[in-house]
CHARMM internal coordinates of N, CA and C (Angstrom, degrees):
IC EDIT
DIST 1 N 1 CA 1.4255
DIST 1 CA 1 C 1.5186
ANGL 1 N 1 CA 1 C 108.46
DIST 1 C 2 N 1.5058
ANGL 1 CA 1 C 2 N 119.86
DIHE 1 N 1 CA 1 C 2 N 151.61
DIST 2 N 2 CA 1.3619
ANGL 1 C 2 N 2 CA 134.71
DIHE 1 CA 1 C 2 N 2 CA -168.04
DIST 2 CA 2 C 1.5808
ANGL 2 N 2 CA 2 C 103.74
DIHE 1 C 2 N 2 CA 2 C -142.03
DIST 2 C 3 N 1.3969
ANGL 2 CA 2 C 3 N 103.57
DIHE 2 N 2 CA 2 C 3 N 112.78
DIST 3 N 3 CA 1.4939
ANGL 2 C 3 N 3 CA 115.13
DIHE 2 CA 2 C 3 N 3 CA 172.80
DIST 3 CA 3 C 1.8223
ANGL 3 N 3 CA 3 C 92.68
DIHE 2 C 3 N 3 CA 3 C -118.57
DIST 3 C 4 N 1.7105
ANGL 3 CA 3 C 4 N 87.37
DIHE 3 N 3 CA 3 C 4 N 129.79
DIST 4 N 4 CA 1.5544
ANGL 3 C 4 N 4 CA 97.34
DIHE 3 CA 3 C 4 N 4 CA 163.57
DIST 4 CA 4 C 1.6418
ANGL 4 N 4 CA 4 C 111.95
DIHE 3 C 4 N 4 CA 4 C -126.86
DIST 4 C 5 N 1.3663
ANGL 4 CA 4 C 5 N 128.12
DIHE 4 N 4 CA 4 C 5 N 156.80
DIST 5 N 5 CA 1.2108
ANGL 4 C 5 N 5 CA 118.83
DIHE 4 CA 4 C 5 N 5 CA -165.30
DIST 5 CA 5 C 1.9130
ANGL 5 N 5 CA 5 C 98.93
DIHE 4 C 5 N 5 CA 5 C -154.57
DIST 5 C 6 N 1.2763
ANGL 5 CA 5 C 6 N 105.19
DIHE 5 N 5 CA 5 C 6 N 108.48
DIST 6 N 6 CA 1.5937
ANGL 5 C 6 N 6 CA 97.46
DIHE 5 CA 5 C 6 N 6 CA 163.91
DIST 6 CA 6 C 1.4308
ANGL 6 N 6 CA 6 C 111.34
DIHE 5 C 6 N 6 CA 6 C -130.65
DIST 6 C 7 N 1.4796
ANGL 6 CA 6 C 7 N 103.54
DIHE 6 N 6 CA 6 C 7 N 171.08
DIST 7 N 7 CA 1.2423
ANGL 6 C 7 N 7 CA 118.99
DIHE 6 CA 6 C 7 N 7 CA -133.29
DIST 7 CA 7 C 1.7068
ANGL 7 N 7 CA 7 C 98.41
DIHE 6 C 7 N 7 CA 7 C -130.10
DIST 7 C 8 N 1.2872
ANGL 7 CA 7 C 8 N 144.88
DIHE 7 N 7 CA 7 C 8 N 134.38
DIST 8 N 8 CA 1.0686
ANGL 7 C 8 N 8 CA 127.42
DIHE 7 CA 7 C 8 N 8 CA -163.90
DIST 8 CA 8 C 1.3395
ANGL 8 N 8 CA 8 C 113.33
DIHE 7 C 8 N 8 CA 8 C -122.78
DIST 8 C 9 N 1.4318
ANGL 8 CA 8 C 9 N 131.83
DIHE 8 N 8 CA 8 C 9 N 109.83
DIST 9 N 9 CA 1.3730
ANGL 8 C 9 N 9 CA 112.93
DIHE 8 CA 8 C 9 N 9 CA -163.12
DIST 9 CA 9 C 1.2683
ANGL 9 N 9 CA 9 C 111.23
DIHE 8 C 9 N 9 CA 9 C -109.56
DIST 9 C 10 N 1.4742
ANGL 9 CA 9 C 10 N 115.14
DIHE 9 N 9 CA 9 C 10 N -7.38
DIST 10 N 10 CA 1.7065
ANGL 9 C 10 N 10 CA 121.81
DIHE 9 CA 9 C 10 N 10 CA 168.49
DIST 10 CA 10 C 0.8071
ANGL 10 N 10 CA 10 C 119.58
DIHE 9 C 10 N 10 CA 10 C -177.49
DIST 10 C 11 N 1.4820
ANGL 10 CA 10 C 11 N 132.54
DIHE 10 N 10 CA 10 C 11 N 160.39
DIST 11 N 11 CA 1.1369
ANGL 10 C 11 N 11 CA 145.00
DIHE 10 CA 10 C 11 N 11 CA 147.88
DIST 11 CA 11 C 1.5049
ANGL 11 N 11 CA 11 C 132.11
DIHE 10 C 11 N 11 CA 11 C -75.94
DIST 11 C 12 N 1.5646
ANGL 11 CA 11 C 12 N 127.59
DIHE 11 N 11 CA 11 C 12 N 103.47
DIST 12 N 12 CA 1.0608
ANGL 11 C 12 N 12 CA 109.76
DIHE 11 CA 11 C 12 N 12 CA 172.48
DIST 12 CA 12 C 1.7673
ANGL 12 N 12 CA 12 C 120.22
DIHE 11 C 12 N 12 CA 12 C -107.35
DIST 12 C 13 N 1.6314
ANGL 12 CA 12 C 13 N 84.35
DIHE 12 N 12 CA 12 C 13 N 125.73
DIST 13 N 13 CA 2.1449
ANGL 12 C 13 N 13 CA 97.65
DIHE 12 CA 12 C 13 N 13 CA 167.15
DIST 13 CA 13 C 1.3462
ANGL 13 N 13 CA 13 C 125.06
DIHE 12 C 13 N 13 CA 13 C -69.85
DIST 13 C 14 N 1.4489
ANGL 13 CA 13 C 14 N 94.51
DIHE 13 N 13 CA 13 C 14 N 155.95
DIST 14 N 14 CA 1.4584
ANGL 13 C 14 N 14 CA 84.03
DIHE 13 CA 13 C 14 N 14 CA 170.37
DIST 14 CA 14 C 1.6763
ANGL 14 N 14 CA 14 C 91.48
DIHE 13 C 14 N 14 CA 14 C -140.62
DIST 14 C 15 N 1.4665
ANGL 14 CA 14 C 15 N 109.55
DIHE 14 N 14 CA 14 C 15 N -164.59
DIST 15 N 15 CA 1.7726
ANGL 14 C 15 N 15 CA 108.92
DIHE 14 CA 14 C 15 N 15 CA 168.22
DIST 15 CA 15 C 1.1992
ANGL 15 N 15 CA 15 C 101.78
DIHE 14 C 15 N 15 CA 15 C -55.90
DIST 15 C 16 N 1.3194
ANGL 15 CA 15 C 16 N 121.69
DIHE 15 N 15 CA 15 C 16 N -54.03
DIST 16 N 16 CA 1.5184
ANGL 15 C 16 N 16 CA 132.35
DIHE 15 CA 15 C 16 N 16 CA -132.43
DIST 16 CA 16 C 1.3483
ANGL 16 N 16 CA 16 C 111.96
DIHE 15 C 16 N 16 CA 16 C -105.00
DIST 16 C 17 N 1.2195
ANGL 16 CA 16 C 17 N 135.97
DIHE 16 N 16 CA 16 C 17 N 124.84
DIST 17 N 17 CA 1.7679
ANGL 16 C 17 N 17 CA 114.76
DIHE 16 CA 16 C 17 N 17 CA -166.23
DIST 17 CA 17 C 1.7606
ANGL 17 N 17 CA 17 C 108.65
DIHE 16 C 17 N 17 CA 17 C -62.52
DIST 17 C 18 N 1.6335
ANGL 17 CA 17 C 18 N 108.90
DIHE 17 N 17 CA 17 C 18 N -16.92
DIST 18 N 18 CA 1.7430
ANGL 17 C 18 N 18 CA 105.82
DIHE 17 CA 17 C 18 N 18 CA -163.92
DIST 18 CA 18 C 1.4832
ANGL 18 N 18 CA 18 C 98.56
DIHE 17 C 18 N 18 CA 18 C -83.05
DIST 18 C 19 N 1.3119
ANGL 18 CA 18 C 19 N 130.46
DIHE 18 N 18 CA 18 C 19 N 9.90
DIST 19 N 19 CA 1.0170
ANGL 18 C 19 N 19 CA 139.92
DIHE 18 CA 18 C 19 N 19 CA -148.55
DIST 19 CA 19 C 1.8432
ANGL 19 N 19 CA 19 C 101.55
DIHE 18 C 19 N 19 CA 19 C -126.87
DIST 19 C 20 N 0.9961
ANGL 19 CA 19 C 20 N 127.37
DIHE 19 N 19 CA 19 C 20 N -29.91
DIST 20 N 20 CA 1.3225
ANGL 19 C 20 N 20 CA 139.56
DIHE 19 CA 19 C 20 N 20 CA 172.16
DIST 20 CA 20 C 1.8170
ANGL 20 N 20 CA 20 C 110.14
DIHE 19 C 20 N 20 CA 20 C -59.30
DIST 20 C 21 N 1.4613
ANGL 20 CA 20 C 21 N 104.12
DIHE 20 N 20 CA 20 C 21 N 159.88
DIST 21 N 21 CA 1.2926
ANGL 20 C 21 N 21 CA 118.47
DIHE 20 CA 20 C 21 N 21 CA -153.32
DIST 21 CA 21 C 1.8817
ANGL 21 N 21 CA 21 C 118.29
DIHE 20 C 21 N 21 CA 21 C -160.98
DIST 21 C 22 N 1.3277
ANGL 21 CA 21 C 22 N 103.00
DIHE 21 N 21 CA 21 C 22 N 152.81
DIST 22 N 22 CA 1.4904
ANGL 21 C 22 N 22 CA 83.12
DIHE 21 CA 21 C 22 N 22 CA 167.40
DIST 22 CA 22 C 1.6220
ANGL 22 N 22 CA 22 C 108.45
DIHE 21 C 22 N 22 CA 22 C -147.33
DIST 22 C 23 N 1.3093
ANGL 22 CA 22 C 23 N 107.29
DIHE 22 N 22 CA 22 C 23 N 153.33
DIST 23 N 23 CA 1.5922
ANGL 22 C 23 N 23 CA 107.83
DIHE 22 CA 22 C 23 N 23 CA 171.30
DIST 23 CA 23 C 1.0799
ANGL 23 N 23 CA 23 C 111.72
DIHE 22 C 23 N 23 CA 23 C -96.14
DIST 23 C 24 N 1.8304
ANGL 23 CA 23 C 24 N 111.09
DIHE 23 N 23 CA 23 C 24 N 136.40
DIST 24 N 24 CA 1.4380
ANGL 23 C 24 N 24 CA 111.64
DIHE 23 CA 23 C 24 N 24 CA 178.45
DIST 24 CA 24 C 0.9647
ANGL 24 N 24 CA 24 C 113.28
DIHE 23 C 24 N 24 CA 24 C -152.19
DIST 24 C 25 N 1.3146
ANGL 24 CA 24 C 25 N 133.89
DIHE 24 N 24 CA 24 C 25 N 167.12
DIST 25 N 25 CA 1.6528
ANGL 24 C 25 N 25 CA 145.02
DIHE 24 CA 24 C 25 N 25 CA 154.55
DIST 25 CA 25 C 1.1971
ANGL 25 N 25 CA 25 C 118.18
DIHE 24 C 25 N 25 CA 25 C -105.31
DIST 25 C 26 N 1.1049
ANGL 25 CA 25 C 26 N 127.25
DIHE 25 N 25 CA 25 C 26 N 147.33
DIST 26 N 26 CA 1.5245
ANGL 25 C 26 N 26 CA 150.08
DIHE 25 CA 25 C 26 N 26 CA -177.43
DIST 26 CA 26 C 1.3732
ANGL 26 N 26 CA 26 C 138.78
DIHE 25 C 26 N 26 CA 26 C -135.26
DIST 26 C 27 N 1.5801
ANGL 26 CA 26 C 27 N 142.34
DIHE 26 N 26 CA 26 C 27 N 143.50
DIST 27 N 27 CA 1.1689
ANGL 26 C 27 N 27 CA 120.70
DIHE 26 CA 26 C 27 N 27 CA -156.07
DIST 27 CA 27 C 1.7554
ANGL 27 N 27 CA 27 C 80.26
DIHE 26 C 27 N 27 CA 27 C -171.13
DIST 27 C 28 N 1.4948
ANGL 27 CA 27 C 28 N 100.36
DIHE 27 N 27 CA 27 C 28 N 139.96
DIST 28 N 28 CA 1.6327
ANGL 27 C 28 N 28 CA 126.40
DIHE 27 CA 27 C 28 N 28 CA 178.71
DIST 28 CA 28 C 1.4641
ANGL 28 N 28 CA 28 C 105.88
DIHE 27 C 28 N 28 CA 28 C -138.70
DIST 28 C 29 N 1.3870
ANGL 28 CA 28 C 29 N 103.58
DIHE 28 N 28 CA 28 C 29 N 125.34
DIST 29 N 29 CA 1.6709
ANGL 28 C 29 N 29 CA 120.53
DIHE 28 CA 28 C 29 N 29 CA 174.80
DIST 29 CA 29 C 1.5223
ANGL 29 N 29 CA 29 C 102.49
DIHE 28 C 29 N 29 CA 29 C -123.62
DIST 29 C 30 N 1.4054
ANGL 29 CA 29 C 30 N 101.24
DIHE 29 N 29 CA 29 C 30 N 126.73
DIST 30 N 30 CA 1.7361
ANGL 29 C 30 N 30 CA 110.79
DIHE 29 CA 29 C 30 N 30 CA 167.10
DIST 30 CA 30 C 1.4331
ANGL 30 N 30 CA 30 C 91.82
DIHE 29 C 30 N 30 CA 30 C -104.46
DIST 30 C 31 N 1.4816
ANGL 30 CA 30 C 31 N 110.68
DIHE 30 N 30 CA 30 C 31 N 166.52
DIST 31 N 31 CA 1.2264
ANGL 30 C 31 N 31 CA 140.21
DIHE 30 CA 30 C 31 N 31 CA 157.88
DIST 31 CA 31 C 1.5681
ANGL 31 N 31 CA 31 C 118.58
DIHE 30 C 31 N 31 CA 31 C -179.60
DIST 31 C 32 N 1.4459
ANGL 31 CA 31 C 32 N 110.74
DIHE 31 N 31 CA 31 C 32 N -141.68
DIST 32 N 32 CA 1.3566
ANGL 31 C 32 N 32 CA 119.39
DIHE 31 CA 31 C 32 N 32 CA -166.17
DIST 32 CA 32 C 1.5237
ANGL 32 N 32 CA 32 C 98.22
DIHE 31 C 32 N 32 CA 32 C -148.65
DIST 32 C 33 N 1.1846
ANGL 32 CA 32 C 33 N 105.78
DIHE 32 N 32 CA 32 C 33 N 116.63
DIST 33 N 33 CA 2.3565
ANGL 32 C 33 N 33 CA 110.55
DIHE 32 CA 32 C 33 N 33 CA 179.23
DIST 33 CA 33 C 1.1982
ANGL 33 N 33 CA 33 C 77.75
DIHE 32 C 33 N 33 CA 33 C -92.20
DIST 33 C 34 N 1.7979
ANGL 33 CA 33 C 34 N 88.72
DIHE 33 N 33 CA 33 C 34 N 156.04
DIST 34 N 34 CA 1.3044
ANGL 33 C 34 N 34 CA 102.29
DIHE 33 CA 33 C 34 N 34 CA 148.15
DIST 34 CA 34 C 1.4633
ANGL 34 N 34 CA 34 C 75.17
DIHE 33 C 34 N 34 CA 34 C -158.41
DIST 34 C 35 N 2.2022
ANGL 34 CA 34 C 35 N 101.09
DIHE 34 N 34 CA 34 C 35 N 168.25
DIST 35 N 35 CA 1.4284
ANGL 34 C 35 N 35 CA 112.13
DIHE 34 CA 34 C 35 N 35 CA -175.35
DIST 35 CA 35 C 1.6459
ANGL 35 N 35 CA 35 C 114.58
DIHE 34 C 35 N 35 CA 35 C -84.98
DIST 35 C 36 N 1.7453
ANGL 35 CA 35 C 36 N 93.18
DIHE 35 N 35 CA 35 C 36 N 139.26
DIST 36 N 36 CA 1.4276
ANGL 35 C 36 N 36 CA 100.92
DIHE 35 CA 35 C 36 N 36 CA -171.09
DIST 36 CA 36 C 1.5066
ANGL 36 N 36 CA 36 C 104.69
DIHE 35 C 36 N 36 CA 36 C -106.36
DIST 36 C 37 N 1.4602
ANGL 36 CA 36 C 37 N 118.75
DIHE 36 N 36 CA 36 C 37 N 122.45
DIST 37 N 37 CA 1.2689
ANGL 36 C 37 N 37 CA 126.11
DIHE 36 CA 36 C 37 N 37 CA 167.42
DIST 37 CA 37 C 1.1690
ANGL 37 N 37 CA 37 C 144.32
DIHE 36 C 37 N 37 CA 37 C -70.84
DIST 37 C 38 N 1.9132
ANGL 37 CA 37 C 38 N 149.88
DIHE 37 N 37 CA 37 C 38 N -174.11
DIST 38 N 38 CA 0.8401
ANGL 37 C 38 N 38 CA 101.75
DIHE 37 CA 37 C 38 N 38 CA 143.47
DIST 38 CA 38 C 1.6681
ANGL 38 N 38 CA 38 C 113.47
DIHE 37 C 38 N 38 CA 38 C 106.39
DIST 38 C 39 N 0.8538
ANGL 38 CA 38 C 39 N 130.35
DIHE 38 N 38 CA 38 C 39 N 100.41
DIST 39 N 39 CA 1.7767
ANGL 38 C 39 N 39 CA 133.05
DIHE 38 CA 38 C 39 N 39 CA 167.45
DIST 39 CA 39 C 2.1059
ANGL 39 N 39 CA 39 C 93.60
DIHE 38 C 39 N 39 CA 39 C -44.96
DIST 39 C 40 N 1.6963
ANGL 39 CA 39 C 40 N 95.50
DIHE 39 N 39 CA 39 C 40 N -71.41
DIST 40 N 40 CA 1.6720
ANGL 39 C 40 N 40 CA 112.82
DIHE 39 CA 39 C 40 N 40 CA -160.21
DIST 40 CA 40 C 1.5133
ANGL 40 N 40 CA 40 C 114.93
DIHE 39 C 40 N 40 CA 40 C -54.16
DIST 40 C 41 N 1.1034
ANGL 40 CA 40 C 41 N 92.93
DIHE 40 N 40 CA 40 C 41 N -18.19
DIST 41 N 41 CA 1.6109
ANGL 40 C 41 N 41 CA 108.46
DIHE 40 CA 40 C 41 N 41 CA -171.39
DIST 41 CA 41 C 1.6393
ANGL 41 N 41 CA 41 C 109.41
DIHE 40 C 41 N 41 CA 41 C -97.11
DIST 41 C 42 N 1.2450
ANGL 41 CA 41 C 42 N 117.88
DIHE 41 N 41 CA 41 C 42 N -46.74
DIST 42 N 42 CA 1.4924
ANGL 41 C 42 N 42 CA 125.87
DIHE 41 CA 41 C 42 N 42 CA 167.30
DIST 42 CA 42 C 1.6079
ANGL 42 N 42 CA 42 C 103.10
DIHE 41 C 42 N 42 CA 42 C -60.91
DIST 42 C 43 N 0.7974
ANGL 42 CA 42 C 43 N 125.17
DIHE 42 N 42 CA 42 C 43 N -87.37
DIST 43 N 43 CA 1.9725
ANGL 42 C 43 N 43 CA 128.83
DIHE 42 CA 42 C 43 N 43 CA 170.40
DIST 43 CA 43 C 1.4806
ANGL 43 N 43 CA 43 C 102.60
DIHE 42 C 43 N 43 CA 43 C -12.38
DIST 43 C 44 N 1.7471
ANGL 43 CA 43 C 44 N 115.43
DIHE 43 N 43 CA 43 C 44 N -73.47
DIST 44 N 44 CA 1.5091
ANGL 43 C 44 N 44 CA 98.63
DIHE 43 CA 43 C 44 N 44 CA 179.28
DIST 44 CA 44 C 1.5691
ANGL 44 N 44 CA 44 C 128.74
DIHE 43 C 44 N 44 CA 44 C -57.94
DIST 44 C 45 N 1.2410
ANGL 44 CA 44 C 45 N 112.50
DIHE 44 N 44 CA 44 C 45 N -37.29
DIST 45 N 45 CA 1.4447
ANGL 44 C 45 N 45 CA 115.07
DIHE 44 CA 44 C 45 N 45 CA 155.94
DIST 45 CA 45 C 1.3650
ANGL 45 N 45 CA 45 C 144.15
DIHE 44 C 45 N 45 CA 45 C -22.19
DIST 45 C 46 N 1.3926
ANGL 45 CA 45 C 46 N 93.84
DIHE 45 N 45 CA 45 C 46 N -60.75
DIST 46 N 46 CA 1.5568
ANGL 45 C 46 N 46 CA 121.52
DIHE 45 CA 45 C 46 N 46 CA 176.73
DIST 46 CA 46 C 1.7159
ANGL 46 N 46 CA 46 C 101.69
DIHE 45 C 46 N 46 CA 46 C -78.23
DIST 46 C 47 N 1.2149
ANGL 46 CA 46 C 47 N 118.03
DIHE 46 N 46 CA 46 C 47 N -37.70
DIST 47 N 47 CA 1.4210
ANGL 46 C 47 N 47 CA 128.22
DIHE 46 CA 46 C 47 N 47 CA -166.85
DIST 47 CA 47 C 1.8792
ANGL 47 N 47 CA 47 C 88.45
DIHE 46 C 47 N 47 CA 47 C -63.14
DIST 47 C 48 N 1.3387
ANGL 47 CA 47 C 48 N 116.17
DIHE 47 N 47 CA 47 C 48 N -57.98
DIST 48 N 48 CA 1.5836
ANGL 47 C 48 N 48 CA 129.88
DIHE 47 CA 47 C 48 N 48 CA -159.34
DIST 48 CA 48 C 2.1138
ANGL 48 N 48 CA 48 C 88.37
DIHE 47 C 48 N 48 CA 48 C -61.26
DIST 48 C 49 N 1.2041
ANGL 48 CA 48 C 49 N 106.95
DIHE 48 N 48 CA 48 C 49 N -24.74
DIST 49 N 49 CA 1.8858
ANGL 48 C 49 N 49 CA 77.04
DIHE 48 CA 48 C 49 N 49 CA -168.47
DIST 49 CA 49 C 1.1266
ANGL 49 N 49 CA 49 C 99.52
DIHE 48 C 49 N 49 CA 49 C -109.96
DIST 49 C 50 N 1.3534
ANGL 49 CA 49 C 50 N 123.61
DIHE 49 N 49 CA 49 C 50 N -15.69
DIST 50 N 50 CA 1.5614
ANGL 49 C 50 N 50 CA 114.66
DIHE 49 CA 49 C 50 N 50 CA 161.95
DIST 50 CA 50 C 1.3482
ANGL 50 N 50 CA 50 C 146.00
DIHE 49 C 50 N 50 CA 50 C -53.55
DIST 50 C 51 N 1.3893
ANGL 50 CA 50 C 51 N 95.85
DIHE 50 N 50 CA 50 C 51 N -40.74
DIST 51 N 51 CA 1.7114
ANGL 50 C 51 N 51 CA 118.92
DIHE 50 CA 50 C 51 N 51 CA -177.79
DIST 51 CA 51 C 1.5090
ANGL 51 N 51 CA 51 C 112.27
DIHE 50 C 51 N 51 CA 51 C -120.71
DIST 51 C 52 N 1.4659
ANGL 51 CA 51 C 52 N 115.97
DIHE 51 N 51 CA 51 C 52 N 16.75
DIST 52 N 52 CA 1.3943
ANGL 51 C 52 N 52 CA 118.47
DIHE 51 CA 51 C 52 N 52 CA 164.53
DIST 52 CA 52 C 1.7307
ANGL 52 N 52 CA 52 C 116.89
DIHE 51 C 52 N 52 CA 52 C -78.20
DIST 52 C 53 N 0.9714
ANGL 52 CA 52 C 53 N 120.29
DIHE 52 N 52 CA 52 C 53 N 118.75
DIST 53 N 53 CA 1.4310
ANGL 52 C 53 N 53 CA 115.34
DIHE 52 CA 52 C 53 N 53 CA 164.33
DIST 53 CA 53 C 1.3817
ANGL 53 N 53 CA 53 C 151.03
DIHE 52 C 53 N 53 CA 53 C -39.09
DIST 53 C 54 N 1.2540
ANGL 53 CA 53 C 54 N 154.04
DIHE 53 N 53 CA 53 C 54 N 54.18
DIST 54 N 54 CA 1.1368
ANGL 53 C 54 N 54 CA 151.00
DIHE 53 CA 53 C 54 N 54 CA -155.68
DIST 54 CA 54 C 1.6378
ANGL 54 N 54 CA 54 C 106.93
DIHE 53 C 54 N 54 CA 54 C -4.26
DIST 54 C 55 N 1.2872
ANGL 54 CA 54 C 55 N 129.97
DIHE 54 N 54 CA 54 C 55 N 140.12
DIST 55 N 55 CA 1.1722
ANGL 54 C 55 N 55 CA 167.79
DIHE 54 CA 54 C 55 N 55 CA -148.95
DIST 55 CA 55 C 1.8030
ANGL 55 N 55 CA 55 C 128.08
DIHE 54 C 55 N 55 CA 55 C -128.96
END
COOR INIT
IC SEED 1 N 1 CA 1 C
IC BUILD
């Protein structure tokens, strides 16, 4: 699986349209899904990518 995610922080103009631009951020995660069951199991899940710390 492939999650991509960008982020848009502006638009830059110019006179000229060939001249226009944009600022952004971006971010790509590979891995492997599989289905998560389960109330206890979804909650801890969600709990693990929420409140994990960057790395």
């Amino acid at each position: 699986m492939c999650l991509t995610v960008t982020h848009l922080d502006g638009l830059v103009l110019a006179r000229s349209a060939f001249h226009h631009s944009a600022n952004y951020r971006s971010a790509m995660l590979f891995g492997t899904a599989r289905l998560v069951t389960g109330d206890e199991e979804k909650l801890a899940r969600l709990k693990a990518m929420t409140e994990k710390p960057p790395s």
